[in-house]
C-alpha positions as CSV (number, residue, x, y, z in Angstrom):
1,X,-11.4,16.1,-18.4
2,X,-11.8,13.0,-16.8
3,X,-10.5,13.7,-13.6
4,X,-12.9,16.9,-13.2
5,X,-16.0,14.5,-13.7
6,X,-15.6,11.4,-11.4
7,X,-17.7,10.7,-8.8
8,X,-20.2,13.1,-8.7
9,X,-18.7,15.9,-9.4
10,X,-15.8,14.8,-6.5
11,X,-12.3,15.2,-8.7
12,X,-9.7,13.2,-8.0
13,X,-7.0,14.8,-6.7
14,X,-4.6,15.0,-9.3
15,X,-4.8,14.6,-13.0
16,X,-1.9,12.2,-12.3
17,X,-4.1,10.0,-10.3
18,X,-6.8,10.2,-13.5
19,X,-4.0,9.1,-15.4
20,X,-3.5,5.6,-13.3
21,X,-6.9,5.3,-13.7
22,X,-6.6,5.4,-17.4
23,X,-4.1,2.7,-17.4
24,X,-5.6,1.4,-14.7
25,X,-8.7,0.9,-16.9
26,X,-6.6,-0.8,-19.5
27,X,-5.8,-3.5,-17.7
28,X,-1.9,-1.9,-16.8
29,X,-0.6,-3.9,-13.7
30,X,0.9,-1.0,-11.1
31,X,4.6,-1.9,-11.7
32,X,3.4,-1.5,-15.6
33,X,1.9,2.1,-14.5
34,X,4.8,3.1,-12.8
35,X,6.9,3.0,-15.4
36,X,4.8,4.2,-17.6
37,X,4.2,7.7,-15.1
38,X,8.2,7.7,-14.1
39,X,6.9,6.9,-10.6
40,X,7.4,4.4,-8.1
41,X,5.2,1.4,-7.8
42,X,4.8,2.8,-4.1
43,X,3.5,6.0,-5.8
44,X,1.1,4.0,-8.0
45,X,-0.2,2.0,-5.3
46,X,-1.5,5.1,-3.6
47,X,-3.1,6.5,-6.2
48,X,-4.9,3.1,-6.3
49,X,-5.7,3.3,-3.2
50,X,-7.6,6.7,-4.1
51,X,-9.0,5.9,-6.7
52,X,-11.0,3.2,-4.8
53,X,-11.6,5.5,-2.2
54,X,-13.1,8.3,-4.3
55,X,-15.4,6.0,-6.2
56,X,-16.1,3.8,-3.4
57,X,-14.8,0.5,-5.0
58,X,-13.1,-2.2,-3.6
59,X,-11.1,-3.8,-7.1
60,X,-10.3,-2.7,-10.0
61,X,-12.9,-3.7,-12.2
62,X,-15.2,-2.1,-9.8
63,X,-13.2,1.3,-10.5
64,X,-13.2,1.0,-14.7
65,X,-16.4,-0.4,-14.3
66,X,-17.9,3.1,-12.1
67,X,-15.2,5.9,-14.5
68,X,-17.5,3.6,-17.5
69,X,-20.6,4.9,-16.0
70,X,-19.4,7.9,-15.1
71,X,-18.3,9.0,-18.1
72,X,-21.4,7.5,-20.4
73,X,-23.7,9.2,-18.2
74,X,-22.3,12.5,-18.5
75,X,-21.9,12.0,-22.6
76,X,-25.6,10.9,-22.7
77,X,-26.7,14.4,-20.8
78,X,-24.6,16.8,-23.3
């Protein structure tokens, strides 16, 4: 699961919040994620807001870009 392996071994909180990252990742806008999760755009914003904060980001390249390394890094050691 994605949201058990991000940021050295530091989950994210929810797997709602791996979801935004998800969309997040695909270039979704957070009114786009909102509806898209059935949550506010209030909502969304937070779990932006911890996503940066768990990977230690600033934008959200900088997130997809760290999940990216995350995630090939932990495929390349299986």
């Amino acid at each position: 699961m994605l949201y058990s392996r991000v940021v050295n071994g530091t989950a994210l909180e929810t797997p709602r919040v791996a979801e935004a990252l998800l969309w997040l990742a695909q270039g979704k806008t957070n009114g786009e994620i909102a509806t898209i999760l059935g949550n506010s755009e209030s909502t969304v914003k937070k779990h932006v807001l911890e996503i940066f904060d768990k990977l230690g980001v600033e934008t959200r390249s900088a997130a997809t870009l760290r999940a990216l390394e995350v995630l090939s890094s932990s495929s390349a050691h299986r």
